[in-house]
TORVEX-898449 format. One record per residue (C-alpha): residue number from 1; x, y, z. Coordinates in pm, whole numbers, plus 50000, padded with zeros to 5 digits. Layout:
BEGIN
- NUM  X  Y  Z
...
! end
This chain:
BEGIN
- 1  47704  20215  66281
- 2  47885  20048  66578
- 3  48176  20159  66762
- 4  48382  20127  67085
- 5  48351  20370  67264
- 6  48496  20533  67631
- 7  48198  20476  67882
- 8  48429  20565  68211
- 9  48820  20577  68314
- 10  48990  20623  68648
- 11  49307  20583  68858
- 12  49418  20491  69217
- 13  49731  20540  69356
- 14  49859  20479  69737
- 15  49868  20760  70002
- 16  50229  20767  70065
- 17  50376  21105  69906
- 18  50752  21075  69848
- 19  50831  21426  69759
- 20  51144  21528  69523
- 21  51315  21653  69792
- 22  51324  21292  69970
- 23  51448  21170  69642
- 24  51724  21414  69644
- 25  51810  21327  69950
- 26  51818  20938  69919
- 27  52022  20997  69609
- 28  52261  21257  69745
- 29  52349  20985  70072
- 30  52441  20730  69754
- 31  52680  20947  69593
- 32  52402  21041  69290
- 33  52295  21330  69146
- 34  51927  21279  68994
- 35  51870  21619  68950
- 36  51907  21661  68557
- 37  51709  21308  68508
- 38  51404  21450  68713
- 39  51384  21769  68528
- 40  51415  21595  68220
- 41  51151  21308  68279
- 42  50929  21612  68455
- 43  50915  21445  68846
- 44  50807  21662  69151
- 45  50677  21397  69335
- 46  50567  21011  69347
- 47  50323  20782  69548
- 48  50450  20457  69628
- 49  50269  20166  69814
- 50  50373  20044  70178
- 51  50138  19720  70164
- 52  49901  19720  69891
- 53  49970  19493  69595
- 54  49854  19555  69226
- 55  49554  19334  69305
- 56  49417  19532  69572
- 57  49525  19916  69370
- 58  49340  19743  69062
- 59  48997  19677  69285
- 60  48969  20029  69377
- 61  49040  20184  69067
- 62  48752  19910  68885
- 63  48519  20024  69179
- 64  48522  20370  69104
- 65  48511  20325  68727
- 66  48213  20093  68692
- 67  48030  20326  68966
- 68  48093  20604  68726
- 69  48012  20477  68421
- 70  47682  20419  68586
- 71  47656  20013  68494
- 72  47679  19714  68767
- 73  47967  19460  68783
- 74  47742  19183  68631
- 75  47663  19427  68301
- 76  48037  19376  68216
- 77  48121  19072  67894
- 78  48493  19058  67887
- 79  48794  19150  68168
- 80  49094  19199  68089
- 81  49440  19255  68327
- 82  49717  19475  68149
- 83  50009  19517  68288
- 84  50419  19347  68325
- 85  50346  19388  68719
- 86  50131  19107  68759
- 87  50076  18965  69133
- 88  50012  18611  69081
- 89  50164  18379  68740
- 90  49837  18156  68829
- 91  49548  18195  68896
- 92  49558  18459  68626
- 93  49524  18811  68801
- 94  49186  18862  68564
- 95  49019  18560  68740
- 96  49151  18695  69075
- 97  48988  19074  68989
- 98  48647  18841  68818
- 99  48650  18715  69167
- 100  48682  19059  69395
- 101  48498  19300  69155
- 102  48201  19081  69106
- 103  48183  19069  68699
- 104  47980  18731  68719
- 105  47897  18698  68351
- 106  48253  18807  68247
- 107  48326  18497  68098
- 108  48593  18613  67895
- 109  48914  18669  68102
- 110  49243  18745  68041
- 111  49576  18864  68135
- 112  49760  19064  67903
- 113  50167  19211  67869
- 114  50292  19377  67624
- 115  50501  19589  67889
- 116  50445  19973  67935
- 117  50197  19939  67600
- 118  49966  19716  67795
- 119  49660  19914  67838
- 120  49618  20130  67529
- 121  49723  19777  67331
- 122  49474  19647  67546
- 123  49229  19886  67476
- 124  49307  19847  67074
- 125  49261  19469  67096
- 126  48971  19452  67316
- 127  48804  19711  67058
- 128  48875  19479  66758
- 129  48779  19130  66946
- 130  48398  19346  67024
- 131  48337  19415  66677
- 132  48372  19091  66578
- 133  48137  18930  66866
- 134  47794  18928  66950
- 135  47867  18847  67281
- 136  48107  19095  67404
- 137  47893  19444  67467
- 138  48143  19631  67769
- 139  48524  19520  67878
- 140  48674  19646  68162
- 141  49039  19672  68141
- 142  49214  19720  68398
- 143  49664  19805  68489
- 144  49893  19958  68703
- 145  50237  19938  68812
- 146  50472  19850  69163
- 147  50795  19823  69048
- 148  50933  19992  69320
- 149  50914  19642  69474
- 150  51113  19491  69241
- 151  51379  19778  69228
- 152  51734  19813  69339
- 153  51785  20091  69615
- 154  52036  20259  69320
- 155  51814  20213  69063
- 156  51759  20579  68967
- 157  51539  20546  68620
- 158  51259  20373  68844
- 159  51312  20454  69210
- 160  51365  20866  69150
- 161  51099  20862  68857
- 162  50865  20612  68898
- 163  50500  20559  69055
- 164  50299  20304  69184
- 165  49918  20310  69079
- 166  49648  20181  68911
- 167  49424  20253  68646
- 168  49079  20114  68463
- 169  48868  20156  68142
- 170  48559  20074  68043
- 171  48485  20014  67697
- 172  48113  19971  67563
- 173  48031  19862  67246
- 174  47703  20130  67103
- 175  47573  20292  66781
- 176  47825  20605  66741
- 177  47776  20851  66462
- 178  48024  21053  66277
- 179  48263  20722  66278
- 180  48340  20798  66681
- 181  48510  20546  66914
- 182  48833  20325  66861
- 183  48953  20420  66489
- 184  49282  20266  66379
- 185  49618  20210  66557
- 186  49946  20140  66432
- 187  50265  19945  66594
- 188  50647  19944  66542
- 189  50924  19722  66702
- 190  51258  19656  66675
- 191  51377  19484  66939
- 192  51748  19583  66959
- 193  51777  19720  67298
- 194  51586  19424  67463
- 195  51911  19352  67669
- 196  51853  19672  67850
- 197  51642  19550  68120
- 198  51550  19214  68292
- 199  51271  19131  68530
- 200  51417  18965  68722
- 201  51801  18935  68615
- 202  51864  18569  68751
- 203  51516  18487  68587
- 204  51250  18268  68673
- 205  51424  17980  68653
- 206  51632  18090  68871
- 207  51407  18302  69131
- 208  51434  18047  69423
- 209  51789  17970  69411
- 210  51904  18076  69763
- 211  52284  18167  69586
- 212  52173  18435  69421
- 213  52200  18745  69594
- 214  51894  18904  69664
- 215  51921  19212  69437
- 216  51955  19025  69116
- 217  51609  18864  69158
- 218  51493  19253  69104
- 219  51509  19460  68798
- 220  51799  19543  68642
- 221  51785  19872  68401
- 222  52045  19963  68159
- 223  52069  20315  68086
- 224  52030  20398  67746
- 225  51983  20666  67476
- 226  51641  20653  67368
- 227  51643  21020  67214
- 228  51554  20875  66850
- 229  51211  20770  66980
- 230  51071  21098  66962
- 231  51135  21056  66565
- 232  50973  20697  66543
- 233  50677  20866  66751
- 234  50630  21136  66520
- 235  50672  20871  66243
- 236  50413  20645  66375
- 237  50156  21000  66399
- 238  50197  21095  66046
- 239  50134  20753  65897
- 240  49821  20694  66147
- 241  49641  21025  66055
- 242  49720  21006  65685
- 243  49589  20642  65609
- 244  49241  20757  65820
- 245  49190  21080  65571
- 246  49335  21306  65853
- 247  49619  21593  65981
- 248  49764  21635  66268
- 249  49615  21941  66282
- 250  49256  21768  66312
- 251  49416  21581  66617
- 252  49226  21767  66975
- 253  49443  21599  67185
- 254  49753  21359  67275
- 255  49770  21127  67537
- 256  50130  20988  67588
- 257  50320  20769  67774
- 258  50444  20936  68045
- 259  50782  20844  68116
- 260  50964  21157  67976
- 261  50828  21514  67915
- 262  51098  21642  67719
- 263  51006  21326  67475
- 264  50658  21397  67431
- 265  50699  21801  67391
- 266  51020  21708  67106
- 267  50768  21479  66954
- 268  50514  21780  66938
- 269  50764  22019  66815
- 270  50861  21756  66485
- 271  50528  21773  66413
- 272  50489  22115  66401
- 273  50174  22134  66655
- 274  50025  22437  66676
- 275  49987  22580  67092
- 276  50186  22261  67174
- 277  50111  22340  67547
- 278  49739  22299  67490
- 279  49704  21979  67263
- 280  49869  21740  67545
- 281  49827  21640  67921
- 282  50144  21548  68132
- 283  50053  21418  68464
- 284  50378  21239  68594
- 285  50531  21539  68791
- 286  50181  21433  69028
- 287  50217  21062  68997
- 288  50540  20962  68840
- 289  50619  20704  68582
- 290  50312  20470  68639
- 291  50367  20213  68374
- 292  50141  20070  68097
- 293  49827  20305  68350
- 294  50046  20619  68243
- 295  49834  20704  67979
- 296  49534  20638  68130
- 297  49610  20824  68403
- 298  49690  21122  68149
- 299  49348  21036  67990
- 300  49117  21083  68324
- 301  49312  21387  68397
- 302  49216  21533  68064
- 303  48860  21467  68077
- 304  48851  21598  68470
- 305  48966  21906  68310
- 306  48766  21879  68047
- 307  49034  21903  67787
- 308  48824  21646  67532
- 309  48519  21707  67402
- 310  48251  21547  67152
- 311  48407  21465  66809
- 312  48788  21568  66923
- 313  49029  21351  66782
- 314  49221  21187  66993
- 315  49565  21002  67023
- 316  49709  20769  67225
- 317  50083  20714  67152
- 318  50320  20493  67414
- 319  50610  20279  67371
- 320  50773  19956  67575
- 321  51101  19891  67704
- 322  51297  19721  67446
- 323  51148  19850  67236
- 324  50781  19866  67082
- 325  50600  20170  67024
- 326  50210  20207  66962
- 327  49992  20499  66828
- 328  49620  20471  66864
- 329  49330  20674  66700
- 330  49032  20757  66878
- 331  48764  20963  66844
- 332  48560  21091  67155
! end
């Protein structure tokens, strides 16, 4: 039997520390308290760029994972760049990464958004399009985030919470036994809160239109409650496990989307996880918010620690501004 399996993961994020008490004090000199968000969304500290772009963050972290998972650039079929940061609207940032990484007989390139669901939807996609090819034996996929760039200066949500970084997996297509590898994912949107954040606010259209101040060709978040998605995520679980045969008691380990710690241990707690603490990784009090990498950067902190083992279960559960959610089943 076939199936798509892991081969290698890792991250990259810049050198420059901003610890939480810098963001304290930024926020206290604007007249904001941040304190209850960061405790909330779990934030001790972030690493944001000075001068390196997602293209250069992306290189790095596809260096280290093809070295790794022991293979050479030119071993790699498919490449594929997931994330709503992109550098470049053309050339596509895959042919740009092709280019600097060296994957010669990557011939199939791509660049992929589905916002902060970009890599694991990536990852779910890029499984499906291998099984169905002869031609497509490893994909590389690689994301990050920067949108510290594009933020305002009293943009709490993203400047007090969020991370810049980058992140890469390598998926190889090999005989697996006991039905190991990508399994089965599930998706959910409804897109009624898709007014609650634009990128940028004037658009594209409107991007080089000198009238526009300078701060609405950034992002604009809304705040929002988003306290219900802890419900849909738990939702989303249940009907993923029971369709494959499975409880979420045969589930090792979760890897979620990192924006909000509270969210992923309520979403634990509805489903009645046993040793909660033990059965997820949370690695945005390090990092911050990175993005559509969050997860992945969950995922190679879990198997540094050696938190996922042969046979575990695994899922991957994330959602997108706007909102779409994602829960992926995977089996190491």
């Amino acid at each position: 039997m076939k199936g798509i399996k892991i081969l290698s993961s890792s991250i990259y994020h810049p050198e420059n520390k901003i610890t939480k008490e810098e963001i304290l004090e930024n926020f206290d000199s604007k007249g904001i308290d941040v304190r209850g968000l960061m405790e909330t969304l779990g934030r001790n500290q972030l690493y944001k760029t000075k001068n390196e772009n997602i293209i250069e963050m992306c290189v790095i972290a596809g260096q280290q994972a093809i070295k790794k998972a022991g293979i050479q650039p030119e071993d790699i079929d498919m490449l594929i760049f997931a994330s709503d940061n992109p550098e470049y609207l053309a050339p596509s940032n895959s042919l740009i990464l092709h280019s600097k990484l060296g994957t010669v007989n990557a011939n199939n390139i791509f660049d992929f958004n589905n916002n902060c669901l970009s890599m694991v939807s990536a990852m779910d996609y890029a499984g499906k399009y291998m099984m169905a090819s002869k031609d497509i034996e490893t994909t590389i996929i690689l994301g990050g985030q920067m949108m510290n760039f594009f933020s305002r200066e009293d943009d709490a949500v993203i400047r007090a919470t969020s991370g810049d970084g980058a992140a890469c997996l390598i998926l190889r297509k090999e005989e697996v036994k006991d039905n190991s590898g990508i399994i089965d994912s599930i998706y959910l949107t409804e897109s009624f809160l898709n007014d609650k954040m634009r990128l940028p606010v004037c658009g594209m259209s409107n991007i080089l239109n000198e009238d526009i101040d300078v701060e609405d060709k950034k992002a604009l978040f809304i705040s929002h409650d988003v306290s219900f998605f802890t419900e849909k995520w738990s939702y989303l679980i249940k009907e993923l496990v029971k369709r494959n045969g499975l409880e979420v008691g045969d589930v090792s380990h979760f890897i979620f989307s990192q924006f909000s710690l509270k969210d992923i241990e309520n979403t634990l707690g509805l489903l009645e996880v046993k040793n909660p603490k033990d059965k997820y990784t949370f690695i945005a009090d390090k990092y911050g918010y990175t993005g559509s990498a969050s997860p992945i950067f969950a995922l190679n902190e879990a198997y540094n620690l050696n938190r996922i083992n042969d046979s575990d279960y695994i899922i991957f559960c994330t959602v997108g501004i706007g909102y779409s959610m994602t829960a992926l089943l995977y089996r190491a």
